[in-house]
LUMNU-984998 format. One record per atom (N, C-alpha, C): y, x negated, z; residue in one letter. Coordinates in pm, whole numbers, plus 50000, padded with zeros to 5 digits. Layout:
<rs>
YXZA;...
</rs>
This chain:
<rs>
664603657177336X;664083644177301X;662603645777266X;662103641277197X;660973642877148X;659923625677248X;658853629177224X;657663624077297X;656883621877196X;656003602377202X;654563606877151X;653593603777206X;653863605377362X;652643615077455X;653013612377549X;652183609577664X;652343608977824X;651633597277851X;651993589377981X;650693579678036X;651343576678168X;650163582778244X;650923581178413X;652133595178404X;652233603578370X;653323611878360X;654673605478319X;654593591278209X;655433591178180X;655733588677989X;656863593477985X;656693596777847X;656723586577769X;656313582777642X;656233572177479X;657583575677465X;658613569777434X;659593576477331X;659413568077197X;659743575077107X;659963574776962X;660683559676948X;661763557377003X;662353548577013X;661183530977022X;660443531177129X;659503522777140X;658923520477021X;658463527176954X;658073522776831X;658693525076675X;659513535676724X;660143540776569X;662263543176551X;662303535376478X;663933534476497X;664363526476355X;665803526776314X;666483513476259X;666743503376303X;666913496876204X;667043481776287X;666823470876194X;667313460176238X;666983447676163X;665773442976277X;665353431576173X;664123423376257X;664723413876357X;664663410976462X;665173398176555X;665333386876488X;664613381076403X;664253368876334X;666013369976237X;666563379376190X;667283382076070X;668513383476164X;668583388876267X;670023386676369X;670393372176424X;668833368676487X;668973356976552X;669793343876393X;669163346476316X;669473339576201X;671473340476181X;671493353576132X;672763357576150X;673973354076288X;673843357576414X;674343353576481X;673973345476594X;672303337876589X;672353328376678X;671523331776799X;671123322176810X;670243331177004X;670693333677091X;670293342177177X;670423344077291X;670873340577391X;671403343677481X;671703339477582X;672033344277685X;672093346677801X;672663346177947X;672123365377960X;673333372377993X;672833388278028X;672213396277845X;672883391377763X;672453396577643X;670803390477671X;670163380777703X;668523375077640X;668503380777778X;668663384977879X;668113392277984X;667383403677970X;669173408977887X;668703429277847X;667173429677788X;667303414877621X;666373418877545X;665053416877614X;664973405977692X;663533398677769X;663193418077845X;664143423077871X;663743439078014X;663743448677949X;664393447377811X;664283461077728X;662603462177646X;662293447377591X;661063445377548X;660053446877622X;660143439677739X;659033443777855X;658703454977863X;659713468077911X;659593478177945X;659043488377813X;659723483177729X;658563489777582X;657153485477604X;656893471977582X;655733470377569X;654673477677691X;655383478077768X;654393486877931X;654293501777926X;655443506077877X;654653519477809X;653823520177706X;653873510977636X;653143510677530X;651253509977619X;651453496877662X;650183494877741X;649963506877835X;650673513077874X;650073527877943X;649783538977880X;650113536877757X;649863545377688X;648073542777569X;647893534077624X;646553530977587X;646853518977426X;648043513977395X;648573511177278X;648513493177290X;647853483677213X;647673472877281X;647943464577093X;647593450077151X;647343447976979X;648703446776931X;650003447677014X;650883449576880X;651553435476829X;650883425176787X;651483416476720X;652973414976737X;653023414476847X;654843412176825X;654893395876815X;655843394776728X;656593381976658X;658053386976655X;659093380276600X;660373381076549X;660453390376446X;659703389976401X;659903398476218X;659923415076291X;658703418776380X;658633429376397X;659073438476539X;660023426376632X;660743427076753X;661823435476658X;662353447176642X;663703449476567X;664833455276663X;665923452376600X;667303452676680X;667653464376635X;668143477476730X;668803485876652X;670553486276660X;671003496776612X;673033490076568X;673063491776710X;672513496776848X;673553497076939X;672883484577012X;671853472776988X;671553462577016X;670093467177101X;669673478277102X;668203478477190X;667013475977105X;666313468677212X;665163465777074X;664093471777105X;663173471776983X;661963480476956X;660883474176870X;660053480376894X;658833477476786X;658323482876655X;658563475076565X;657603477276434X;656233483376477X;655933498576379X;654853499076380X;653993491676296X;652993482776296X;652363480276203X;650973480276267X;649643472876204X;648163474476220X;648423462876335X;647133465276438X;647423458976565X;646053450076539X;646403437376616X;645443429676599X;644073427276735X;644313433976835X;643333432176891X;643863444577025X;643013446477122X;643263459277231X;643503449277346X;643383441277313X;644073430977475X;645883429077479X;645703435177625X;647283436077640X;647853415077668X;646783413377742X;646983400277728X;647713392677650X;646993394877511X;647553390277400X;649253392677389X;649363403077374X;650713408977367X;651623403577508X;651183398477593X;652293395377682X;652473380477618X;651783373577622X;651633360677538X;652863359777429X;652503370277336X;653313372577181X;654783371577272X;654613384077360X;656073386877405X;656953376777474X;656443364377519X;656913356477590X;657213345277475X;656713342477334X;656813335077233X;657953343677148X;657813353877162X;659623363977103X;660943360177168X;660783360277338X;662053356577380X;662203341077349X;661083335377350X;661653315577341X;662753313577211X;661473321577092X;662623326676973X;663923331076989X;664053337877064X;665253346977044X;666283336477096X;665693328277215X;666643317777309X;666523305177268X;666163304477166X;666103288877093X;666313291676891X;665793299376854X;665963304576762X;664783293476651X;663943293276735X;662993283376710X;661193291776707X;660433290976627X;659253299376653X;658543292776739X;657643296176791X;656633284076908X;655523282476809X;655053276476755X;653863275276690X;652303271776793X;651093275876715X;650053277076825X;649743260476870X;649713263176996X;649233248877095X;650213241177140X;651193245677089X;652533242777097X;653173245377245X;653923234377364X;654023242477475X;655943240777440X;656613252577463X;657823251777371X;659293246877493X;659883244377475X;661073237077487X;661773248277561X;661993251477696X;662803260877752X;663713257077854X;664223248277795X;665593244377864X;666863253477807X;666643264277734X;667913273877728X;667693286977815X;666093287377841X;665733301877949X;665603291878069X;666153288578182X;666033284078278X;665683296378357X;666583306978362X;666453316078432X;664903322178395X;664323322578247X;662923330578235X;662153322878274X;662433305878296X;661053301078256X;659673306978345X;660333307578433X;658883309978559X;658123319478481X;658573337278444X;658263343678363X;657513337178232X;658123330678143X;657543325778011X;656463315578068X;656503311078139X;655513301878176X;653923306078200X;654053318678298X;653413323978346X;652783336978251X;653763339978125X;652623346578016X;652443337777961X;652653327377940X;651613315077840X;650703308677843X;650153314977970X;648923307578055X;647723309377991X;647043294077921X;646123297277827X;644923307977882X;644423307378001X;643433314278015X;644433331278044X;643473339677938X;644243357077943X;644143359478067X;643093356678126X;643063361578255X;644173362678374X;644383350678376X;645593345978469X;647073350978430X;646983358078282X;648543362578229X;648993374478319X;650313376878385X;650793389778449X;649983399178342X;650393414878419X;650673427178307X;651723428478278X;651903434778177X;653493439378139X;654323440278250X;653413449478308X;654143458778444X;654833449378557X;653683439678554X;654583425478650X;655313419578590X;655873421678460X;656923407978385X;658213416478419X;658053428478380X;659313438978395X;659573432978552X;658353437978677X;658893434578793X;659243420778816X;659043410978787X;659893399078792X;661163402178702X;660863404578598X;662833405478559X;663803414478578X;663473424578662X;664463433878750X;664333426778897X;663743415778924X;663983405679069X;662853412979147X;661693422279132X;660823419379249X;659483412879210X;659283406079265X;658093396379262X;656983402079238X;656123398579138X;655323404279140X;654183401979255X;654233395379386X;653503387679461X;654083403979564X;654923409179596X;655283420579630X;654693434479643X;655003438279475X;654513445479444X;655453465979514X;656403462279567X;657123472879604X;657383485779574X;658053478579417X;657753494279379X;657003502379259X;656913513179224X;656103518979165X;656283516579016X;655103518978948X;654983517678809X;656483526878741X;656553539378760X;657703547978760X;658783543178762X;659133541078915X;660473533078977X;660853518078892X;659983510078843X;660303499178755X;660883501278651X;660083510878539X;660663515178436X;661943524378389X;662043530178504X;663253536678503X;664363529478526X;664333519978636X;665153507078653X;665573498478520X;664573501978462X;664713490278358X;664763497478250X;665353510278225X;665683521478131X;667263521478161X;667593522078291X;668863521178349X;669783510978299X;669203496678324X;669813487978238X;669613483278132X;669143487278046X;669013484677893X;669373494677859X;669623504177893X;670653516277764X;671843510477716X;671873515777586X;673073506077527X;674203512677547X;675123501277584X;676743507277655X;678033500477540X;678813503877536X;680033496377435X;679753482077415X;679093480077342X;678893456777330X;679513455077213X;680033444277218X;680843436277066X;679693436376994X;679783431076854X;679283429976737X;678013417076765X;676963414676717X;676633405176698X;676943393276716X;678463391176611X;678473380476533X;679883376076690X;680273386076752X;681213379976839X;681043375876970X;681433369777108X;680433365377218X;680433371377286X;679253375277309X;678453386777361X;677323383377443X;676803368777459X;676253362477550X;675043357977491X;675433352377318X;674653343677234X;675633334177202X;675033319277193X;675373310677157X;675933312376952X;676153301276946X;676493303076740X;676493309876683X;676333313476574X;676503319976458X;677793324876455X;677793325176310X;679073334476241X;678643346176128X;
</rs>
């Protein structure tokens, strides 16, 4: 397996930033948002990218829908493109305005506080990266630990032990198609 580098002794994969795939925006379109263990995987598969990313010194990445991409076995990843600022802040923010998308199939526009009566289960999470002041936003590292269930008020287990957890369940295993139910609402 190839590496593009280390942080904390743990490795970048290629995958995090470089893969096929459609854009989220172009699936969600196609078969519809999210829902139930499918908007789980994506909310723990994204997290856990973006936190290596942030350990890896990598910040700025504009994630939206367009550049959240789906690959054929359903794990998602990031577009490389030019990053807009080195605050991870920012990016937990973005990342918490990707899943509303993905679970409403709706963009959040700015100032906008968005409609999450389909993430009941994220809201606490989405709530809590949308918090206007950056300061007060989790790190990555605490969104992952709230969505593998330990609190980030805890703090238990290790930067390591999270991500691997959350490597564990987002590897992609036999899932239906898109377009069939798979634990998204509509589309055909």
């Amino acid at each position: 397996m190839d590496f593009l580098g280390w942080s904390d002794g743990l490795a970048l994969l290629p995958r995090d930033y470089l893969a096929e795939g459609e854009p989220l925006v172009a699936v969600v379109q196609a078969a519809g948002p999210y829902s139930g263990e499918a908007l789980h995987l994506l909310a723990l598969g994204t997290a856990a990218t973006m936190t290596r990313l942030h350990l890896g010194g990598i910040a700025g990445l504009r994630l939206n829908p367009g550049n959240v991409m789906i690959g054929p076995e359903g794990r998602a990843f990031f577009a490389p493109g030019p990053r807009s600022s080195e605050f991870p802040s920012a990016d937990v923010r973005d990342w918490a305005d990707v899943i509303v998308f993905a679970a409403t199939g709706r963009p959040v526009r700015d100032g906008e506080r968005p409609y999450l009566g389909p993430v009941p289960e994220l809201r606490v999470v989405i709530e809590e990266c949308r918090r206007p002041n950056a300061l007060s936003r989790p790190a990555a590292i605490d969104v992952v630990r709230a969505l593998l269930g330990d609190p980030w008020e805890d703090r238990r287990a290790t930067v390591r032990e999270l991500l691997l957890e959350a490597e564990r369940w987002t590897v992609p295993k036999a899932r239906p198609s898109p377009s069939m139910a798979d634990g998204r609402s509509g589309g055909s």
